[in-house]
Residue, then its C-alpha position, 0 to 999 in steps of 0.5 A: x500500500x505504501x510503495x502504490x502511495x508513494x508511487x502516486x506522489x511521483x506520479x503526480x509531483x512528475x505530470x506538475x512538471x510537465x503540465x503545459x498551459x495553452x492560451x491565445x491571446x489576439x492582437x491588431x496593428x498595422x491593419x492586421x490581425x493575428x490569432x497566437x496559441x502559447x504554451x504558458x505551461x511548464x511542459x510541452x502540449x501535444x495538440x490533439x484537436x480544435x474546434x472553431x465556433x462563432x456566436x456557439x455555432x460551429x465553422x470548419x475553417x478561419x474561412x468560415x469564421x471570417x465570413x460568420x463575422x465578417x459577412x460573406x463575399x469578402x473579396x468582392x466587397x474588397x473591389x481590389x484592396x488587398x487583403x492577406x490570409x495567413x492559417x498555420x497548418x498545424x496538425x494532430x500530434x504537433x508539439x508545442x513547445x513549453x514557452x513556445x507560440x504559433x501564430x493560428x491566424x493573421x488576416x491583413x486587410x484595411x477594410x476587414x481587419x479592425x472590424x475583425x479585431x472588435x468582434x472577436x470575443x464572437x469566436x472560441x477555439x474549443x482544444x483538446x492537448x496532452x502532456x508528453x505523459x500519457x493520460x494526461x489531457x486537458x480541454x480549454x475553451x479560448x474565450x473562457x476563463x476557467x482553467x483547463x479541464x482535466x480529461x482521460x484523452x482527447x476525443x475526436x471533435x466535428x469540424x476539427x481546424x488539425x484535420x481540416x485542409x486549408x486549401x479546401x477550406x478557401x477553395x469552398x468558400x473565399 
């Protein structure tokens, strides 16, 4: 019973100094705007899943979500401003880093930014990571403020952003 308890401990003491921490955080200059996922924990997350939501609703891709705030047609509504689209690709089992950030999203675009940036408390990021330990995952949700929730594993999501292809995503809507 001792050596089970005392194993325990470790067990725990050891997954505390490995915990990572994701956050993301929004930003907007020079008519640009950027989506930033950080790992603020101690140890490295390995994303397993996110899903993208609007006002609740969910979106299958950055695309989606610009067009659920924006309003649809952006390029034509642009008549021939610039507007840029930069999404990270990351993937299932990607790693982030202990003190280490990817930039999700950044749109570019002197028409569409500003609004973008004002509205987007409209827009969570559901995610689901796990320490390098296995058992040990965490759900977060971007927009609230409650600390991430312990969870067995990660389940697969609907419409997740690391299973999702970008360049389908623009081709069906943009």
């Amino acid at each position: 019973f001792v050596l089970a308890a005392q194993t325990r401990v470790l067990e725990d003491q050891l997954g505390a100094q490995v915990w990572p921490y994701l956050a993301v955080s929004e930003s907007f200059s020079n008519n640009t705007v950027r989506l930033v996922l950080e790992n603020d924990g101690l140890g490295p997350a390995v994303l397993r899943s996110i899903a993208l939501s609007v006002d609740g609703k969910p979106k299958q891709s950055f695309v989606d979500a610009l067009h659920a705030v924006l309003g649809p047609n952006l390029i034509r509504r642009a008549r021939g401003e610039f507007i840029g689209l930069d999404e990270n690709s990351n993937s299932p089992g990607s790693v982030l880093r202990a003190g280490d950030s990817t930039e999700l999203l950044a749109l570019t675009s002197r028409k569409f930014a500003l609004g973008f940036a004002r509205d987007m408390q409209r827009v969570n990021l559901h995610m689901c990571y796990c320490a390098i330990m296995p058992g040990r995952c965490w759900m977060k949700d971007s927009n609230g403020s409650a600390d991430p929730q312990p969870v067995r594993a990660c389940r697969e999501i609907p419409n997740d952003l690391l299973h999702n292809s970008t360049m389908e995503a623009l081709n069906r809507n943009w």
